[in-house]
N, C-alpha and C positions, 0 to 999 in steps of 0.2 A: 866346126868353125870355132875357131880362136875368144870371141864375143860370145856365142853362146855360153863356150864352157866357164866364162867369167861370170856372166850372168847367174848361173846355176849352181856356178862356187860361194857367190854372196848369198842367193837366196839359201841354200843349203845354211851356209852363215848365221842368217836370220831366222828362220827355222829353229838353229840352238837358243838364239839370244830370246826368242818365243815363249820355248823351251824353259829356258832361266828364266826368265820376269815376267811371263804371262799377258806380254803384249808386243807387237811392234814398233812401237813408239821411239825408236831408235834415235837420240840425237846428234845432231851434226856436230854439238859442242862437248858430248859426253868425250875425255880424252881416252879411255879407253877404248870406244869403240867409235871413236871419229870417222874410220875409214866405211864404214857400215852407214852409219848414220848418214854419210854423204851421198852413199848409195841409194839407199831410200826415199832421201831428198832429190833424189835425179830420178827416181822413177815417179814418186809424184807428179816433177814436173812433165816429164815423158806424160802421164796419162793427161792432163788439162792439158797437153797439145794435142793428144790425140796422137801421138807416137809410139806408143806402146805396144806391141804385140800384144794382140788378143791373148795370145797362150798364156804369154808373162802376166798378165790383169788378170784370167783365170786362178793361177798360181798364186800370185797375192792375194787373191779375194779368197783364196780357200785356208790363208792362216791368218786372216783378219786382219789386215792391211786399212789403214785410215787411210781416204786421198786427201780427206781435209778436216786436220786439225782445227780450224776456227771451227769451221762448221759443229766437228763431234762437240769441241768445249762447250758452244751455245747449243745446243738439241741435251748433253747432258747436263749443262745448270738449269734449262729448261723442264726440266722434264722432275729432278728434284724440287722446282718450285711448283709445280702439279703437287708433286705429292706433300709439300709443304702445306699447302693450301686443302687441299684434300683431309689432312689431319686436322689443321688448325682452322679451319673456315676465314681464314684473311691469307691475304698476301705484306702484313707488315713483321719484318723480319730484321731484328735487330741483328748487326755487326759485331757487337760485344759478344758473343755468344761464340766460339770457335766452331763450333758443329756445322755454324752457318755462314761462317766467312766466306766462304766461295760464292 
């Protein structure tokens, strides 16, 4: 089928672009790879409807596919502020510092 085989040309795609930069993270504004990035933003939204083929959510879960950006952002500044705090025994964290800007 026609859709499959586009399906699996993009993921294949992504796969490289994995490949190259060590993430999926693909974006829809990057102009290089706009046409990718838009793909990945349509499968996100495909999974939060719940339209997704299982196979295809398989296949993206198995090259580490984010379904939600906010979500990863806050669980990983989260999760550096543990270890912030872990080190320094507080949680007051100056700005001025670049290490800590995020």
């Amino acid at each position: 089928d026609t859709l499959e085989i586009a399906w699996n040309e993009h993921f294949e795609e992504l796969c490289a672009f994995k490949a190259e930069n060590g993430h999926c993270n693909v974006s829809q504004y990057d102009k290089q790879n706009k046409s990718l990035g838009q793909w990945v933003n349509a499968q996100r939204v495909s999974y939060k409807k719940s339209s997704l083929k299982s196979d295809h959510i398989q296949q993206l879960n198995s090259i580490g596919v984010i379904w939600d950006l906010l979500e990863h952002a806050w669980n990983t500044n989260f999760e550096e502020l543990c270890a912030f705090k872990a080190e320094n025994g507080h949680f007051i964290i100056s700005t001025l510092y670049d290490e800590h800007k995020s």
